[in-house]
N, C-alpha and C positions, 0 to 999 in steps of 0.2 A: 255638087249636090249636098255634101257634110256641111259646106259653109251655109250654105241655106237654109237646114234643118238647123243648125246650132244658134243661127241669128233669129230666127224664128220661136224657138225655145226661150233665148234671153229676152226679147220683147215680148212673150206672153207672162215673163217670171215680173219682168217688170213695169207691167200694166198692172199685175198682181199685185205687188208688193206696193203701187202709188195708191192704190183706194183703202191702205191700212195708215194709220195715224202712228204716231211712238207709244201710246199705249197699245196698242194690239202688236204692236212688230215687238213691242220688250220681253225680253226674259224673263227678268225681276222685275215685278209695277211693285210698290208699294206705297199705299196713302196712308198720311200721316198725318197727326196734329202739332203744332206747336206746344209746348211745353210737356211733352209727354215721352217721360222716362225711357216708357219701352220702345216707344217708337225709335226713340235715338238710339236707344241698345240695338235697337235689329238692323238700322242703318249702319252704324258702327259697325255689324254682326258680318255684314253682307259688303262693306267698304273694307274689312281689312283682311277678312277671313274667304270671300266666293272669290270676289273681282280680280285680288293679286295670282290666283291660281289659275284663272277663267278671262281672262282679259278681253276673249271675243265678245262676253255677255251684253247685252242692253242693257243699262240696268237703269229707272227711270222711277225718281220720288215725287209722289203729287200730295202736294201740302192742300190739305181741306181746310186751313182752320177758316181763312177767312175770305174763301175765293168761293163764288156760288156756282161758278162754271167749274171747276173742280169736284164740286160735291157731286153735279151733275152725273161728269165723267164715272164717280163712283158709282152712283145709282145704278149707270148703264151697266157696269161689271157686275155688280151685286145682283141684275137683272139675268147678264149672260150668263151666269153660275148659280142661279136656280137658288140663292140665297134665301129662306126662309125665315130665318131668324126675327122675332121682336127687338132687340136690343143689339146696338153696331157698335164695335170697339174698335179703337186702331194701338197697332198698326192692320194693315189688311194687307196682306202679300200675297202676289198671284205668280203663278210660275207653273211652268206643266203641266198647264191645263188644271190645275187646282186652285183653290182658295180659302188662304188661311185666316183666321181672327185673333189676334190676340199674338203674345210675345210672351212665348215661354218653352218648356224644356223637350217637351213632346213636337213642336213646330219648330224648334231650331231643330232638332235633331230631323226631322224631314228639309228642309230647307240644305242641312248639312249633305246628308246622304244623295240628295239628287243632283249638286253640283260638286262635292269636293270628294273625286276619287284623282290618283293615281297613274297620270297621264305617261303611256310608252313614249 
């Protein structure tokens, strides 16, 4: 009877988990443009600093500059997180059910705090 309930369990986790794409199953999404400082500083931020401590993470960059199925992808985020803003900056990092704009000291230090503690 366990084996039944437990096989039953993993094919509904994973009927679940097939109607989500790599943006929605990732940890860290962040879109980014080409030639953009900060963009590369928070990829950097998050390639030497989350992922080596965090190894289980998703972690998944969608380049906008010049992909319109990508911008797309954005919109739809920017739409799921109630985004109001006039004016879109990247980078744009989603993680924890949040969404952040921009690359600086106040957003790394969240971005810090919610992945880099101190594993028993």
């Amino acid at each position: 009877m366990k084996k039944i309930f437990y096989s039953l369990i993993a094919i509904v986790l994973m009927i679940t988990a097939c109607g989500k794409d790599k943006y929605e199953t990732a940890d860290i999404l962040i879109f980014t443009q080409q030639g953009c400082s900060h963009c590369e500083n928070a990829v950097k931020f998050i390639n030497e600093r989350i992922l080596p401590k965090n190894p289980e993470l998703k972690f998944v960059e969608v380049d906008i500059t010049y992909d319109s199925r990508n911008v797309q992808i954005l919109k739809k985020f920017l739409n799921k997180y109630d985004f109001k803003g006039n004016e879109i900056g990247t980078p744009i990092i989603i993680f924890n059910n949040q969404l952040l704009m921009g690359w600086n000291i106040k957003n790394k230090v969240k971005l810090q705090k919610t992945f880099e503690f101190e594993k028993d």
